[in-house]
Structure formats: structure tokens, C-alpha cells
N, C-alpha and C positions, 0 to 999 in steps of 0.2 A: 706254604699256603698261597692261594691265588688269591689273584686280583679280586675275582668274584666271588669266593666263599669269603672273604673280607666284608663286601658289599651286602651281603647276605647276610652276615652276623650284624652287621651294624645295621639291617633291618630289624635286628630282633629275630630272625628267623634262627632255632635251633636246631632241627632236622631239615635237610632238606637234602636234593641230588643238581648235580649241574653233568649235562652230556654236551663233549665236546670234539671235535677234529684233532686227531696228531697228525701231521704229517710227517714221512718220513722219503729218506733217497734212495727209495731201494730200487731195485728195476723193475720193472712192470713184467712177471709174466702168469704165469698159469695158478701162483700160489701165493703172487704179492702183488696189493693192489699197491699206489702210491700213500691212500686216504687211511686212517684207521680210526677206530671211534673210540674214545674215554668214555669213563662212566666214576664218578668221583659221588662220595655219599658219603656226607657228614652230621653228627651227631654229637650234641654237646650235654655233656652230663653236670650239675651240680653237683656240691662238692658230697650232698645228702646223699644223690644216686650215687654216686659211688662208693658210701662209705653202706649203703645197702647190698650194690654187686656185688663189693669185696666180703660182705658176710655168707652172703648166698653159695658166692666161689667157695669159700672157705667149709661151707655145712656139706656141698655136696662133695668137697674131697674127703671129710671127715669118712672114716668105714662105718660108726654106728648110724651112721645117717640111711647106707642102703642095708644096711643088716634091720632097719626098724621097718622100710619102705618090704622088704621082702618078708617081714614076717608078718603082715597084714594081709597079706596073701591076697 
């Protein structure tokens, strides 16, 4: 966890994205720049949602769940 998805949660923010610089040593030439860019996207679920996902997860692995979705044609 970063400094800033830290700052972030302790705003109370629970979805949010932060973009950022990596840099790296590589050489500069036709396929590598120095700069690369992050893209970091977090999302914080109650413990409710998740005890929802994991039902959800769980109905669509079940097989009666697409044999009922396929026979309503």
C-alpha cells in the first residue's frame, strides 16, 4: 500500500484511481522510454459486499444456475 491510497482511505474515499511515474534505468532507445506511467485502482468492499460477491461467485459456478438461464430461452 502507498503513501497515497493511505491518504485516500483516511479521506474516507473508497473507490478511487491514483496515476503515477515509474521510472526506470533502462536505455533510451527506439522501444524504451526512461518514463513509464502506473495506473493503480482501488476499491474497498464491506464485509456485506462481499459476503454478497461470494454468493453471486458461488450461483454462477453452480450448473443449475445456466441450465435455468438457458431454458428461458
Amino acid at each position: 500500500m502507498t503513501a497515497r491510497e493511505r491518504r485516500m482511505m483516511a479521506a474516507g474515499h473508497r473507490a478511487f484511481l491514483i496515476a503515477g511515474d515509474v521510472y526506470r534505468r533502462d536505455e533510451i532507445d527506439a522501444t524504451h522510454m526512461p518514463v513509464f506511467h502506473q495506473l493503480e485502482a482501488v476499491r474497498l468492499f464491506s464485509r456485506r459486499d462481499l459476503t454478497r460477491l461470494a454468493a453471486s461467485r458461488d450461483a454462477v459456478q453452480d450448473p443449475s444456475f445456466w441450465a435455468a438461464i438457458s431454458s428461458q430461452g
